[in-house]
C-alpha positions as CSV (number, residue, x, y, z in Angstrom):
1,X,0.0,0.0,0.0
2,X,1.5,3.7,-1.1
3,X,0.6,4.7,2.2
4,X,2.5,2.2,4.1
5,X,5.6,3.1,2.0
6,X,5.1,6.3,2.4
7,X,4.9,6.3,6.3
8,X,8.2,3.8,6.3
9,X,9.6,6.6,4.1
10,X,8.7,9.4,6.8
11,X,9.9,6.6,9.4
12,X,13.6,6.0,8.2
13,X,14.1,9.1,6.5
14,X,15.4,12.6,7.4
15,X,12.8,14.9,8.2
16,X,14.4,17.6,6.4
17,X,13.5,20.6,3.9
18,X,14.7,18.6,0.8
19,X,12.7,15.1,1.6
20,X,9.7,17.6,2.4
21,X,10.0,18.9,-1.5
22,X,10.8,15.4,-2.4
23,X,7.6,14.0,-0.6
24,X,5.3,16.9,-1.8
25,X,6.7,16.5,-5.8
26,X,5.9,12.7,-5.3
27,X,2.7,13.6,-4.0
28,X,1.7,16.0,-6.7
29,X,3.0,13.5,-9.5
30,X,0.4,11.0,-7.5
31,X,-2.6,13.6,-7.8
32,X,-1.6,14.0,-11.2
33,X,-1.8,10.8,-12.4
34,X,-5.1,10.1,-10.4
35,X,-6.5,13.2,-12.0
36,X,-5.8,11.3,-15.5
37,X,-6.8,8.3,-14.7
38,X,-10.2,9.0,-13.1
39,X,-11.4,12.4,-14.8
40,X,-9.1,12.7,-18.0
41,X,-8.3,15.9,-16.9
42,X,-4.4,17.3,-16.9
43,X,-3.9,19.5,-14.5
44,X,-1.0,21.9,-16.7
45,X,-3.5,22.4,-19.4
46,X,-6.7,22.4,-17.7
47,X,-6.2,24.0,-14.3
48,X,-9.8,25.1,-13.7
49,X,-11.2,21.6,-14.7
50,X,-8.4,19.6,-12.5
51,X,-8.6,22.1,-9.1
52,X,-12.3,21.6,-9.6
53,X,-11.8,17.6,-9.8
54,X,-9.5,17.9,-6.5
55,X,-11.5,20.1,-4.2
56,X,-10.3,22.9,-2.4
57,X,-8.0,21.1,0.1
58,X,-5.9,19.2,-2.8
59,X,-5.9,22.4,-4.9
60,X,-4.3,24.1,-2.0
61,X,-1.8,21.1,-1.3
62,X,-0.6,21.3,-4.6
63,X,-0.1,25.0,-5.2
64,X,0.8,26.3,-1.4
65,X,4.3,25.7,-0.8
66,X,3.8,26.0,2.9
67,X,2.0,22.6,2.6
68,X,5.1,20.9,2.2
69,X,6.1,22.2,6.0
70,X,3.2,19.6,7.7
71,X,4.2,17.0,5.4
72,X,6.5,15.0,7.7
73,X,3.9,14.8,10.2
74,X,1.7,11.3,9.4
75,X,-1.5,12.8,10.1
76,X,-1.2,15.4,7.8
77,X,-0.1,12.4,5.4
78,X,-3.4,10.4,6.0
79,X,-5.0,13.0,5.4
80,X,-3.9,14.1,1.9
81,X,-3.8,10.6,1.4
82,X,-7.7,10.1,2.2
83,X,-7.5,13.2,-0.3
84,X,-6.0,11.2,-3.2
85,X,-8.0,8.0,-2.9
86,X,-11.7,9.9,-2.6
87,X,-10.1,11.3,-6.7
């Protein structure tokens, strides 16, 4: 399960700026991907249609770079996660 890898990630990793970035770009590649899969929608060329798709709280994940800041915390992963899945 992505989430489980993810956590282990979070677990054994440095909590640091750069794996923050590195977790967030993952995460955004995930969304994209989800976005295609499920609504045929890409979010470079349709922004309106793929913000719509992901609802306020994934929009914001994926253009607020302060979101990347809470990542290391596994709450805030679930919850993104929960985020994803409901794509």
């Amino acid at each position: 399960c992505i989430r489980d890898r993810l956590r282990s990630g979070l677990a054994h990793g440095q909590s640091d700026q750069f794996s923050a970035e590195r977790l967030h770009g993952s995460l955004v590649e995930i969304i994209d991907d989800q976005l295609m899969a499920a609504h045929q929608i890409d979010r470079t060329s349709d922004p309106d249609a793929a913000a719509t798709a992901m609802g306020s709280e994934l929009a914001r994940f994926v253009d607020d770079p302060a979101a990347r800041v809470s990542l290391p915390g596994t709450r805030e992963l679930d919850r993104i996660l929960a985020e994803i899945e409901r794509l």
